[in-house]
N, C-alpha and C positions, 0 to 999 in steps of 0.2 A: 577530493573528499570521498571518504568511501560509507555509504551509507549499510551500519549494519544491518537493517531488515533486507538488503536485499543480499549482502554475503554469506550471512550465517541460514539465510531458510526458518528464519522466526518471524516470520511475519504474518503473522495470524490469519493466512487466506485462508477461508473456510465458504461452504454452499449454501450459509445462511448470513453472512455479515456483507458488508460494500466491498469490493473489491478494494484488494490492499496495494500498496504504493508499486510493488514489483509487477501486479495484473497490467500496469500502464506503461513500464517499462518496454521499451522498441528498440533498444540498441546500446550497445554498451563500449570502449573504448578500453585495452585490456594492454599492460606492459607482462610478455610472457619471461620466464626464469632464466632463456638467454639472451633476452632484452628485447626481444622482435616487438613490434605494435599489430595489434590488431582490432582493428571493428568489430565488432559481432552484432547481426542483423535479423539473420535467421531467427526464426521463432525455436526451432527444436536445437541450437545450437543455444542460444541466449537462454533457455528452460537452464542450463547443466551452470550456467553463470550465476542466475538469482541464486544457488545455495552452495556453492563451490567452497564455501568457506576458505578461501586466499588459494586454495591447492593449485589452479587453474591460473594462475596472476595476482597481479594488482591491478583491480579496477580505477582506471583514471576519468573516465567520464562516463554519464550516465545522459541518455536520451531519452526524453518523455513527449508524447506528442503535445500539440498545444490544442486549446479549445478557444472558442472567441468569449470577450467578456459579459458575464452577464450577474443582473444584481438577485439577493435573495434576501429576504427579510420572514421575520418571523418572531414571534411572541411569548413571552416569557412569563407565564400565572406562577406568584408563590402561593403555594398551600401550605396548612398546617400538616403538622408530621400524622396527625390522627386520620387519614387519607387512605393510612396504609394498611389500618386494622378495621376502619366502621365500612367496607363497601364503597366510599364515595370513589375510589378508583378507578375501581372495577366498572364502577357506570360512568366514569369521565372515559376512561380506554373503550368502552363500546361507543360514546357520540362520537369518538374523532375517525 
């Protein structure tokens, strides 16, 4: 399967949002154009694969590390849409 955010380099890393699915990316699994196989592990090698857009191969697997399971929970207020124009936002985003 080849995931395109990490082929094409559209994957919206930016130095203000969560890092994106390619930031966790460790290793990548490559059929090269004369058929050779290659891993790629390297950090500054696997950088030129997250946006190669196919030039470089055909990516056949993707390695991500794993983390242990853990649970998350969190809560859901609806507000009325008038939230957005009287100020009550603006003082609900300064209590949290």
């Amino acid at each position: 399967m080849k995931l395109a955010s990490e082929h094409s380099g559209a994957h919206g890393s930016s130095l203000n949002h969560v890092p994106s699915l390619s930031d966790n990316l460790v290793g990548v699994r490559v059929v090269q154009a004369d058929g050779t196989l290659r891993n790629i592990t390297d950090e500054a090698t696997l950088r030129h694969y997250k946006v190669n857009l196919g030039t470089l191969g055909v990516i056949t697997h993707f390695t991500f590390p794993v983390v242990p399971l853990f649970k998350v929970q969190w809560t859901t207020t609806p507000y009325d849409e008038s939230v957005l124009t009287n100020g009550t936002l603006l003082d609900l985003a300064k209590t949290k």
